[in-house]
N, CA, C and O atoms as a MOPAC input file, in Angstrom:
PM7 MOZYME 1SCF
protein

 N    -41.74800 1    74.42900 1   -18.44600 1
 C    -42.78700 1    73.95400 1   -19.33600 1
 C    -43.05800 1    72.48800 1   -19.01300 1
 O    -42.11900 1    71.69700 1   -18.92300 1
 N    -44.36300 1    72.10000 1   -18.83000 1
 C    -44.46300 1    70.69200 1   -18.66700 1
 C    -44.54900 1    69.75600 1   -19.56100 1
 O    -45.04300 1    70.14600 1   -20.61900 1
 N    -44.22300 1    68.57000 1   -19.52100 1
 C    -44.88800 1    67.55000 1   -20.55500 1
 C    -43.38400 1    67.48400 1   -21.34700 1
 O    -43.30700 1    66.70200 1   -22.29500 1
 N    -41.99800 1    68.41100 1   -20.92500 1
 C    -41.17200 1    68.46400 1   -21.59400 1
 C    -40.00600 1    67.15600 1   -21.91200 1
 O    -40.35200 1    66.31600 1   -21.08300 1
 N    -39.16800 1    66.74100 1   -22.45500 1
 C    -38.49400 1    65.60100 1   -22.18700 1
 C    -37.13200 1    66.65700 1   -21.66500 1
 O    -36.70400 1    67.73700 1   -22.07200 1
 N    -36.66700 1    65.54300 1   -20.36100 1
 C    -35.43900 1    65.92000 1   -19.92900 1
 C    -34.45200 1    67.10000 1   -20.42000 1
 O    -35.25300 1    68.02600 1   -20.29000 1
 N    -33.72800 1    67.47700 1   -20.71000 1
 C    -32.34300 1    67.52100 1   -21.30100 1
 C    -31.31800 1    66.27600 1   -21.21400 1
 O    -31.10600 1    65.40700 1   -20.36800 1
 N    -30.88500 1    66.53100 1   -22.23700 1
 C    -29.90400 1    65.33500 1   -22.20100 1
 C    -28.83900 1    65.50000 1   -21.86300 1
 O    -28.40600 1    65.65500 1   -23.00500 1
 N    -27.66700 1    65.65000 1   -21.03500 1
 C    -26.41100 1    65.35100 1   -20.42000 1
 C    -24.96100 1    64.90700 1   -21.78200 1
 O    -25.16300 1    63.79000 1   -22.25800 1
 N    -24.11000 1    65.37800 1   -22.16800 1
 C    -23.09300 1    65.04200 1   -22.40600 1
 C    -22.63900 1    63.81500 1   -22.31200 1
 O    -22.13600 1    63.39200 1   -23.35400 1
 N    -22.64700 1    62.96600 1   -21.24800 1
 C    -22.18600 1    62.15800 1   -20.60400 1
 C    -22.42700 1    60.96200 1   -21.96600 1
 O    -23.51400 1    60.81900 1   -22.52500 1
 N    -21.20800 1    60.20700 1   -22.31200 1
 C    -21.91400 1    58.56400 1   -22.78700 1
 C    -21.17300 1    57.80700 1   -21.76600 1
 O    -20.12500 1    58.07400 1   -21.17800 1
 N    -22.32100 1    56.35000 1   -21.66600 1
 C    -21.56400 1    55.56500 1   -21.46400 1
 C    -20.25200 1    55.18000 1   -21.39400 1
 O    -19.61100 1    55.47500 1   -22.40300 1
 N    -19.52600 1    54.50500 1   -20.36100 1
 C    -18.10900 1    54.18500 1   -20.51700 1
 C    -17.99800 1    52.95800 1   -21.38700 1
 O    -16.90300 1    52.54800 1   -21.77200 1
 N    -19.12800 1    52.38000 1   -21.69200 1
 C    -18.96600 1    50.81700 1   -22.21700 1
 C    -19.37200 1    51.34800 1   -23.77100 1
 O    -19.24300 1    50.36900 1   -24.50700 1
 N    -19.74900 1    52.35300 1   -24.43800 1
 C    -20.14000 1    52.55100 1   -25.50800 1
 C    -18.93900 1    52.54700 1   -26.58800 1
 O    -19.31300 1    52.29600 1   -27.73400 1
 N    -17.85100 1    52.73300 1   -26.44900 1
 C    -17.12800 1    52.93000 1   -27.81800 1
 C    -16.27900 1    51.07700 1   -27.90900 1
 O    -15.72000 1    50.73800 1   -28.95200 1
 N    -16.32900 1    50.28400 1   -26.89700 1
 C    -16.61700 1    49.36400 1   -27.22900 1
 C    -17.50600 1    48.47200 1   -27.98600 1
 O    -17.04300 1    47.82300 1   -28.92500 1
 N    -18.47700 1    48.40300 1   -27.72800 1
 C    -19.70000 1    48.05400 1   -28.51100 1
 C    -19.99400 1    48.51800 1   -29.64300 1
 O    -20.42200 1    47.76800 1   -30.51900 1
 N    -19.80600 1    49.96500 1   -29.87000 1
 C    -19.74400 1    50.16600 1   -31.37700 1
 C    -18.90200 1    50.19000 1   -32.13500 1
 O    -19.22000 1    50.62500 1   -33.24200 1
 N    -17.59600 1    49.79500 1   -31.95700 1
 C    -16.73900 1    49.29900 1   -32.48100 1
 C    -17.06900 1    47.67600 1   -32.78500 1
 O    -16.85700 1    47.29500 1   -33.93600 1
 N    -17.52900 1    46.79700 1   -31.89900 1
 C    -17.82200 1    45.46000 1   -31.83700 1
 C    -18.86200 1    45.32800 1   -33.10000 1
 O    -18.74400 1    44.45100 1   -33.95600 1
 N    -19.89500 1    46.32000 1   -33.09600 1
 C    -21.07300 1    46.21400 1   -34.26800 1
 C    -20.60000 1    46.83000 1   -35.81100 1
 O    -21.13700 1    46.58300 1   -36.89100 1
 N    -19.46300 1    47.67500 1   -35.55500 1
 C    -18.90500 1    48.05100 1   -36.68500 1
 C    -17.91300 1    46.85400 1   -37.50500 1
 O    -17.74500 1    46.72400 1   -38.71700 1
 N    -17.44200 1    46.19800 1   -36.57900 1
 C    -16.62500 1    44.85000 1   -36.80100 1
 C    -17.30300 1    43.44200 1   -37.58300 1
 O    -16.76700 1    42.56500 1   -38.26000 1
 N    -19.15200 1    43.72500 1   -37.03300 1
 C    -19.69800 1    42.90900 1   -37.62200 1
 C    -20.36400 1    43.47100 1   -38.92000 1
 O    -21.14400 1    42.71200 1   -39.49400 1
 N    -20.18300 1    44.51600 1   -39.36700 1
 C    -19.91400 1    45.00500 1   -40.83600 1
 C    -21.30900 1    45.77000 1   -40.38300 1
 O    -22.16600 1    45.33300 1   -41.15000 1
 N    -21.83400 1    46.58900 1   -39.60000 1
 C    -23.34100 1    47.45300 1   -39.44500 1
 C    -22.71600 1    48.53700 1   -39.44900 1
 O    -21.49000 1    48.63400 1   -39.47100 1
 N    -23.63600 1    49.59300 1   -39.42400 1
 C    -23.50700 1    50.76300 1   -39.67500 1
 C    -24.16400 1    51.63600 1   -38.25300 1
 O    -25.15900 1    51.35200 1   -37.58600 1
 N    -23.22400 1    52.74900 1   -38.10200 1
 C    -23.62000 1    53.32100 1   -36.24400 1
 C    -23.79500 1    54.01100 1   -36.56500 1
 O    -23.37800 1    54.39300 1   -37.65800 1
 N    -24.82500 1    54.87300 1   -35.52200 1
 C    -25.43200 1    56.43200 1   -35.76100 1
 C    -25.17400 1    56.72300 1   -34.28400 1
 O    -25.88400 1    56.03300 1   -33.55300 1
 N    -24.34700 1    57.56200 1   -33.64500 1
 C    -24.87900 1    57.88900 1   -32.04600 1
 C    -25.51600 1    58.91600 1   -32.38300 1
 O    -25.38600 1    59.80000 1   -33.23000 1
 N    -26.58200 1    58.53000 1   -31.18700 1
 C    -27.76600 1    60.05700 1   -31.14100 1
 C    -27.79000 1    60.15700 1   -29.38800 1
 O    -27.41500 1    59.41900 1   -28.47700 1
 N    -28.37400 1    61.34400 1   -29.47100 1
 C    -28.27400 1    61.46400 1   -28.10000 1
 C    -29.94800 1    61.10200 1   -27.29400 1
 O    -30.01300 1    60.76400 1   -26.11200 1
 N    -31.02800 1    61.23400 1   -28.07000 1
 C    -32.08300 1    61.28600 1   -28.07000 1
 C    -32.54000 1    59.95300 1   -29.01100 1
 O    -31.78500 1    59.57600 1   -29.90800 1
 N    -33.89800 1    59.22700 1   -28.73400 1
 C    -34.41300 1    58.81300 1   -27.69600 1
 C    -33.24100 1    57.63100 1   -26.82300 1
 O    -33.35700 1    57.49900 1   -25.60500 1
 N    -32.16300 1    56.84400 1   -27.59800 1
 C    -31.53100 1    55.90800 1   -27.21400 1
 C    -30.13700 1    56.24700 1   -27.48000 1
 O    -30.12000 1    57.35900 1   -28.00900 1
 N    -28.69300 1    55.66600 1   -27.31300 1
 C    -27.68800 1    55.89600 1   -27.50200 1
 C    -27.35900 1    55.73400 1   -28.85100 1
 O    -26.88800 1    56.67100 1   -29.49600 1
 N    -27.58500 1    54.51600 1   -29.38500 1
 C    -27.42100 1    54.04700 1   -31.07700 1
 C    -28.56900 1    53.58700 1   -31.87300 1
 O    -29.53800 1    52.95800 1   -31.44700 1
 N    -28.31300 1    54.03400 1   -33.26700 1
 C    -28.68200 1    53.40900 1   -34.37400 1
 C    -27.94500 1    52.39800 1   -35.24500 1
 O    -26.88700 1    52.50900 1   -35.86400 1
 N    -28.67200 1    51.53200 1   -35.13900 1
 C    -27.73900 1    50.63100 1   -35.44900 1
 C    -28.36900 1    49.61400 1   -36.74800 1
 O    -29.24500 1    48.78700 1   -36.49500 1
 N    -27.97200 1    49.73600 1   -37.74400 1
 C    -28.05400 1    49.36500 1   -39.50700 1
 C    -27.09900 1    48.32800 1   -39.89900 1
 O    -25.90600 1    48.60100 1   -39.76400 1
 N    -27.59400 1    46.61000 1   -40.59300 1
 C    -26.71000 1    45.80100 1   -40.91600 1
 C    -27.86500 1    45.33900 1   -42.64100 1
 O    -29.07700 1    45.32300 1   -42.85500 1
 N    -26.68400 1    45.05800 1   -43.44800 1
 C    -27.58200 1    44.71900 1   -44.66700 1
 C    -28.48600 1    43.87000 1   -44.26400 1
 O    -29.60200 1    44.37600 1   -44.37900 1
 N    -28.52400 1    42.53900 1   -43.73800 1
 C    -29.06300 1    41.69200 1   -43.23700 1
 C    -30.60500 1    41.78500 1   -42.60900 1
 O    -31.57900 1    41.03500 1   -42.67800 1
 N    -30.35900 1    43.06100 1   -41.96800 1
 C    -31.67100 1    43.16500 1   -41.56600 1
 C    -32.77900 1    43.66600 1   -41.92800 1
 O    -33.60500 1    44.28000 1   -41.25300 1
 N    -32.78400 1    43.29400 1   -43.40300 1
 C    -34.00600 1    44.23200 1   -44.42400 1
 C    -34.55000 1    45.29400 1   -44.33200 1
 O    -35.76100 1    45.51400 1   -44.31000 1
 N    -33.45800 1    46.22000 1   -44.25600 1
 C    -34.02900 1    47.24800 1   -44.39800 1
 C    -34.41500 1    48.28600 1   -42.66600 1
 O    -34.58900 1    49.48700 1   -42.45800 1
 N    -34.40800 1    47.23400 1   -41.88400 1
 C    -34.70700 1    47.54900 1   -40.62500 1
 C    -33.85900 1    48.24700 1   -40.03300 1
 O    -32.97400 1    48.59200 1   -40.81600 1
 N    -33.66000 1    48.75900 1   -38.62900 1
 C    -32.73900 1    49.49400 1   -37.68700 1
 C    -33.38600 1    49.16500 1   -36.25600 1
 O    -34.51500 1    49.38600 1   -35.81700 1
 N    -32.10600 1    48.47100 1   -35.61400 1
 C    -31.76700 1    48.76300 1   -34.02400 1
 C    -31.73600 1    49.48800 1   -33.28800 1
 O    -30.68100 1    50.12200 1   -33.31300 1
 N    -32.69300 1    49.89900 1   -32.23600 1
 C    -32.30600 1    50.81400 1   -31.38100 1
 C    -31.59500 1    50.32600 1   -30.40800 1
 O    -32.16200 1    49.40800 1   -29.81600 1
 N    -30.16100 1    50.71100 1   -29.87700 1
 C    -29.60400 1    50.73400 1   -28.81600 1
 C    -29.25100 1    51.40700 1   -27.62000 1
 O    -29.10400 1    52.62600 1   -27.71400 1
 N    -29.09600 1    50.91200 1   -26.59500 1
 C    -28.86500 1    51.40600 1   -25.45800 1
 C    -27.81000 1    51.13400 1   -24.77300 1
 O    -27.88900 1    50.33300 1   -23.84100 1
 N    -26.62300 1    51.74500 1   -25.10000 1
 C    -25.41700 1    51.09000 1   -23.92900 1
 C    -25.31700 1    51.53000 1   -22.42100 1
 O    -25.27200 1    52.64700 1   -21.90400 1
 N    -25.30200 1    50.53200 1   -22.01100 1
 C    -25.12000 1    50.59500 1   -19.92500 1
 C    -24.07300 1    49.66800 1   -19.83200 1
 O    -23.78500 1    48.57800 1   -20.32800 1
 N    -23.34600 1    50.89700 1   -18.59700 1
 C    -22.67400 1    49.84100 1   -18.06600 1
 C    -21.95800 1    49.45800 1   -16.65400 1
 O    -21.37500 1    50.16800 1   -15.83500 1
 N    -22.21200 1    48.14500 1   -16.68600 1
 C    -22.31800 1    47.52700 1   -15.29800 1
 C    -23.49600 1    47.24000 1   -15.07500 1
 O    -24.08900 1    46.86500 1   -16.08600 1
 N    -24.35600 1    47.27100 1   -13.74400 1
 C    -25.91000 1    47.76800 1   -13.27900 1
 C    -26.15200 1    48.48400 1   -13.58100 1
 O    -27.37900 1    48.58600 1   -13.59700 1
 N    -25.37200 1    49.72400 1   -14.12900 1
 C    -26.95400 1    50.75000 1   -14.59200 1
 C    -27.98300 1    50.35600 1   -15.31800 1
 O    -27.93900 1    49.66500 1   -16.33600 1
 N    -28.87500 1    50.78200 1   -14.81200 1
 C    -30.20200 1    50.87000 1   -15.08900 1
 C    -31.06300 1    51.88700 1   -16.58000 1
 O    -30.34200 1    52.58400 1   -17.29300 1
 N    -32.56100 1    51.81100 1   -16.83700 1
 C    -32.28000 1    52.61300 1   -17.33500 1
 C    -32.94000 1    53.73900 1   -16.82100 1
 O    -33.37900 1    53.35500 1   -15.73700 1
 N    -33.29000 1    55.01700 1   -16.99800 1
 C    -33.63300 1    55.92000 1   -16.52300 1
 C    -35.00300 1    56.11400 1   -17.35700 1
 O    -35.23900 1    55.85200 1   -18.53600 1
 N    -36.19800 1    56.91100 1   -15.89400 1
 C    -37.59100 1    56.60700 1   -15.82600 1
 C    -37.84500 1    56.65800 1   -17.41900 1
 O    -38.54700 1    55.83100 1   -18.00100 1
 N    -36.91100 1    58.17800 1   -18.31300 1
 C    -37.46400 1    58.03000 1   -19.20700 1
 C    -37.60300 1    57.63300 1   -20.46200 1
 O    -38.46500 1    57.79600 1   -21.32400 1
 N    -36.21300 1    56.87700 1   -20.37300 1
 C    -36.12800 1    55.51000 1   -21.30500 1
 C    -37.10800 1    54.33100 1   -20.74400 1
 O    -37.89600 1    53.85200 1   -21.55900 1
 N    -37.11100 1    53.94100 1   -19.70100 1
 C    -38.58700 1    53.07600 1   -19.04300 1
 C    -39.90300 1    53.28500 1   -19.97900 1
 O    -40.57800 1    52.39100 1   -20.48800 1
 N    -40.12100 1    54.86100 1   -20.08900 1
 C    -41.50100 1    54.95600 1   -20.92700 1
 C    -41.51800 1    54.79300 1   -22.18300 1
 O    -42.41600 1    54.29300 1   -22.86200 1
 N    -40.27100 1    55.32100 1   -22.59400 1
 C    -39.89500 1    54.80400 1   -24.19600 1
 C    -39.92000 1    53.40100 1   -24.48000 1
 O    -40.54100 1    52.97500 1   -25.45400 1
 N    -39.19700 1    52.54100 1   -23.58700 1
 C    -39.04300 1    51.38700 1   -23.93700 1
 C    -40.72200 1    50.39200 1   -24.39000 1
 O    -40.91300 1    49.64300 1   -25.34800 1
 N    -41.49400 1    50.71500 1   -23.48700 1
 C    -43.28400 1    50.45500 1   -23.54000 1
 C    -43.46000 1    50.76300 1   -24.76800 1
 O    -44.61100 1    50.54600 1   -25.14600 1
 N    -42.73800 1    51.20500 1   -25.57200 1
 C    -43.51600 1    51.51900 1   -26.94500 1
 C    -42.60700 1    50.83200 1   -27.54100 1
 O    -43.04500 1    49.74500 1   -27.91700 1
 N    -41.21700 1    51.06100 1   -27.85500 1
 C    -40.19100 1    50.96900 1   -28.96500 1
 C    -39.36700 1    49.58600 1   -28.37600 1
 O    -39.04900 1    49.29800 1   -27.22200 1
 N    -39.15200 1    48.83700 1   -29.70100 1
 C    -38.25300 1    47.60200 1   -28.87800 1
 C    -36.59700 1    48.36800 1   -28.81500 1
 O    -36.18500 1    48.95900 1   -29.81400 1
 N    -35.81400 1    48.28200 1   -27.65000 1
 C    -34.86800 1    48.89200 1   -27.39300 1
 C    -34.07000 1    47.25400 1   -27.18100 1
 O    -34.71800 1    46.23000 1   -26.96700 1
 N    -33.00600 1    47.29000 1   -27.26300 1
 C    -31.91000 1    46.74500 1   -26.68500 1
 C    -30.74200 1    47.20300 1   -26.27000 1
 O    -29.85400 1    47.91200 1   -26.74200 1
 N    -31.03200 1    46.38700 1   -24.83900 1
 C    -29.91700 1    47.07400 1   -23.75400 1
 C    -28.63700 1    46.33400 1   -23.86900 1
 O    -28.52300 1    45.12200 1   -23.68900 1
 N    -27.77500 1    47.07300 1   -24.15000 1
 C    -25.96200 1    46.01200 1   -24.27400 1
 C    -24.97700 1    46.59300 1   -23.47200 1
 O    -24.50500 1    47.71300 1   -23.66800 1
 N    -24.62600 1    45.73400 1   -22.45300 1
 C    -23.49000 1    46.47300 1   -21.65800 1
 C    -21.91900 1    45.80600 1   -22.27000 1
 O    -21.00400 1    46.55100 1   -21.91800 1
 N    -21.63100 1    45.10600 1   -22.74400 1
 C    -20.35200 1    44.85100 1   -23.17400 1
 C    -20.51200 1    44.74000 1   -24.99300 1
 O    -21.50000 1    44.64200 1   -25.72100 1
 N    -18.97300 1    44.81400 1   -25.27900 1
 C    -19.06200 1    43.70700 1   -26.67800 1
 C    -19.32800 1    42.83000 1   -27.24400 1
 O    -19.68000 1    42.75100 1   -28.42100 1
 N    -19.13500 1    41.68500 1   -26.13700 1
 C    -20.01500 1    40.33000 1   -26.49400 1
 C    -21.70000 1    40.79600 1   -26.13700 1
 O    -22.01300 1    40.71600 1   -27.32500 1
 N    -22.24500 1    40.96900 1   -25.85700 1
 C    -23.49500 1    41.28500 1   -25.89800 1
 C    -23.35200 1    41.82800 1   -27.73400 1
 O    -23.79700 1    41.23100 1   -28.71400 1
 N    -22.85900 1    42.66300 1   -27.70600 1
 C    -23.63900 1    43.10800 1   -29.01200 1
 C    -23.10100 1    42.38600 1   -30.16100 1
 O    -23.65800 1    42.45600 1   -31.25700 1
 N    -21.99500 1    41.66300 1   -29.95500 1
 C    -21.82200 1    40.16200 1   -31.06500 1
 C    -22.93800 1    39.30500 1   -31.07500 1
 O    -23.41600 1    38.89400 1   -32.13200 1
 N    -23.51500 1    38.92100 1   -29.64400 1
 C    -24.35800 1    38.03600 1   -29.79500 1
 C    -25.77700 1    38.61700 1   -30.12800 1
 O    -26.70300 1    37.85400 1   -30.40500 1
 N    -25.94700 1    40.08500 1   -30.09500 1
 C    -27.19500 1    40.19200 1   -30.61500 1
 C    -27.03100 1    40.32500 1   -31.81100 1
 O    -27.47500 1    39.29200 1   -32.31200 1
 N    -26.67800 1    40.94000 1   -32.54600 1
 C    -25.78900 1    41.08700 1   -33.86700 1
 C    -26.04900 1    39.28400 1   -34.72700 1
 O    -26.83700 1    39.16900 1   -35.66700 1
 N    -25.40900 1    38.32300 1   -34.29200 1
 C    -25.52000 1    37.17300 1   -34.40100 1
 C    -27.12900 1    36.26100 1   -34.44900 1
 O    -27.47700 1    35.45500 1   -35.31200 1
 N    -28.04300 1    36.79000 1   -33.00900 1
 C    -29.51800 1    36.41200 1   -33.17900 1
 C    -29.40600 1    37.12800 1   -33.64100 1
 O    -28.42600 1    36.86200 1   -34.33700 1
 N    -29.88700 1    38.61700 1   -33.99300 1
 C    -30.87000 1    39.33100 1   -35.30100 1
 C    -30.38900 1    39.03600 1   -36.60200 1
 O    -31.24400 1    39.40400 1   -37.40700 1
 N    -29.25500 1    38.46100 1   -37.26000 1
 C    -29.21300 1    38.02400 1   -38.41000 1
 C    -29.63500 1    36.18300 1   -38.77700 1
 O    -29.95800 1    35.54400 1   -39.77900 1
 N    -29.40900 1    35.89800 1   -37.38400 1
 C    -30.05700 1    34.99400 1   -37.67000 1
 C    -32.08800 1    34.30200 1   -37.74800 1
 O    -32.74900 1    33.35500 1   -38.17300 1
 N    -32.25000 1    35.71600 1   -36.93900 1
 C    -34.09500 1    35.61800 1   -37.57400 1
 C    -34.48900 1    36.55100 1   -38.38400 1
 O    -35.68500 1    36.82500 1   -38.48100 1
 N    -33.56400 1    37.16900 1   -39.07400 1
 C    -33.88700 1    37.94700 1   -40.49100 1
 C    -34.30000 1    36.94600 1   -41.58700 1
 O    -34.58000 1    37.34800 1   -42.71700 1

């Protein structure tokens, strides 16, 4: 069937249960999904709002069809823990 999205793969990230542990530490709330991005990611702070995340890690990249997603949806890409302290850190601080 055309026009279909991928299947999605089993596979997470190796850098992911870091990072959401790191965002759970900064008191947010995680959702893994497998579809469109890796996490949802919820902190009181951010009125009401939600993070989409993407964990990679190392160079990976992201794939074509997160590329097309991303053109629409603001995504953030985090390959370690400190990454997602420090985003964690800016987004509460321009809330």
């Amino acid at each position: 069937m055309t026009g279909t999205m991928p299947r999605y793969g089993a596979k997470r990230d190796a850098s992911e249960k870091l990072i959401v542990e790191a965002f759970e530490a900064c008191g947010c709330d995680v959702y893994r999904l497998d579809r469109p991005v890796d996490l949802l990611v919820y902190h009181p702070a951010f009125k009401s709002r939600v993070m989409l995340v993407e964990c990679k890690t190392g160079k990976e990249s992201l794939n074509d069809w997160q590329k097309r997603f991303v053109e629409r949806w603001p995504v953030h890409v985090v390959r370690t823990a400190a990454e997602a302290v420090a985003l964690m850190n800016e987004t509460r601080r321009a809330a």
